[in-house]
N, C-alpha and C positions, 0 to 999 in steps of 0.2 A: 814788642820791640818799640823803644821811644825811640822816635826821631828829630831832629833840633828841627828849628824854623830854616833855618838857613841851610841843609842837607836838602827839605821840602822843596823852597826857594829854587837850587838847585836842578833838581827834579824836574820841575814847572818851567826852566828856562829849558831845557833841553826837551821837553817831551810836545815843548811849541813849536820847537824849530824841525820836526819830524810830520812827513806828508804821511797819511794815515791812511791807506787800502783798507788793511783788515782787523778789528781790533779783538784780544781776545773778551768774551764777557766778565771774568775776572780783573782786568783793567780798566772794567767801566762802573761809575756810581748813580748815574742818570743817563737815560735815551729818550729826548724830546722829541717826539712828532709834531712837527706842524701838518695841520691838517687843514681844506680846504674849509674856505668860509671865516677865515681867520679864527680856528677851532685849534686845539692841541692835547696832545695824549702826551701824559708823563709816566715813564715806567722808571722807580726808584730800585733801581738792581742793589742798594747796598741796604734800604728798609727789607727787600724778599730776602737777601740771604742773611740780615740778621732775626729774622722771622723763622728763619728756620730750613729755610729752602735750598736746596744743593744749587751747585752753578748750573748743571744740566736742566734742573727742573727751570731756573730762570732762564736759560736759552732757549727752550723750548715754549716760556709763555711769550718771551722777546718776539719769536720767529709767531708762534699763533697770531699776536697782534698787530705782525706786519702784514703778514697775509690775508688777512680778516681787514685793514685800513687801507691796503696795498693803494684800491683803485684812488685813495682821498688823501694822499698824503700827496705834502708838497716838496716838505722838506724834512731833513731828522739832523739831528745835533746832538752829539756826547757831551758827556762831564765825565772827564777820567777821572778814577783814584788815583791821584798822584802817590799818593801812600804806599795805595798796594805796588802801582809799579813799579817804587825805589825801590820797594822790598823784594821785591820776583828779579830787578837786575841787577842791582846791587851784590850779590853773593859771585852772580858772572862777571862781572866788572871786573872785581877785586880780585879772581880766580885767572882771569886775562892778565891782567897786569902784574901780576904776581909773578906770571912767565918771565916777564920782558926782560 
């Protein structure tokens, strides 16, 4: 599915302005740890599943390398796919509004 610059743009303005609890691993393209010692772990969740890897199996190394870092982390920071998440809500968008 090609998406314009400006549909992306989009996307990126709305998915800033949203407080973030819980994200799915499908929604995310990087999870930086910062770790103590000014140290950090980069886990590239969008090179494992073009690798080959289901999203389970990336959740499950996600989750190993937090709890293996737990005690040394300081902080942790996403990079969403913006991409993927127009594409996962975009189809409910359009299906909502379509009601009105």
């Amino acid at each position: 599915m090609y998406l314009s610059d400006d549909f992306v743009e989009r996307w990126e303005s709305l998915i800033q302005e949203i407080e973030v609890t819980t994200i799915p691993i499908e929604c995310i393209a990087k999870i930086l740890l910062k770790l103590e010692g000014r140290r950090q772990k980069t886990i590239n969740v969008t090179k494992l599943i073009t690798d080959g890897l289901s999203y389970e199996d990336v959740e499950d190394h996600v989750n190993t390398t937090m709890i293996e870092l737990d005690s040394e982390i300081v902080s942790i920071k996403f990079t969403l796919d913006v991409e993927r998440v127009a594409e996962m809500v975009q189809p409910l968008t359009d299906e909502l509004l379509e009601k009105l």
